[in-house]
N, C-alpha and C positions, 0 to 999 in steps of 0.2 A: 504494500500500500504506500511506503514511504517514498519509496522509490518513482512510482507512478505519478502520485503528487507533486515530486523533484521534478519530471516532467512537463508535466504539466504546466508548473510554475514559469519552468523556461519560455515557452509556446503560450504564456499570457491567458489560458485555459482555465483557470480553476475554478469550483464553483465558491459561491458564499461560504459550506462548509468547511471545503478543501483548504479556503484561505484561512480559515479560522486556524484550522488543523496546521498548514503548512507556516502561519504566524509564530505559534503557541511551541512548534519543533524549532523553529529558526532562531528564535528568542532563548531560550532555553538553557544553552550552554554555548563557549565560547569553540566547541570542538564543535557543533554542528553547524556555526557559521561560517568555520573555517571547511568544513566537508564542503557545505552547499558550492561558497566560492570556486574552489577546486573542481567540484562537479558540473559549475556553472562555467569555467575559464575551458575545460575538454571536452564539454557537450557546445561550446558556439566555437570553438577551436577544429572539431572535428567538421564544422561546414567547408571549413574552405579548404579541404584537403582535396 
């Protein structure tokens, strides 16, 4: 699910809950906004390959 949401988020997608949810993850600790970044820099990284 988290993963999915991670998606989502990228691609502007999420619903009201999703954001709720994918807020409440993001917020949360200093290790999942450092994941998201990283996740967020090799998933728009990988368009222009």
């Amino acid at each position: 699910m988290e993963f999915l949401v991670l998606l989502k988020q990228l691609d502007g997608k999420l619903t009201v809950n999703e954001e709720k949810i994918f807020d409440q993850w993001y917020n949360s600790s200093e290790f999942n906004r450092s994941y998201y970044q990283r996740f967020r820099d090799n998933y728009l990284g990988s368009d222009n390959m």
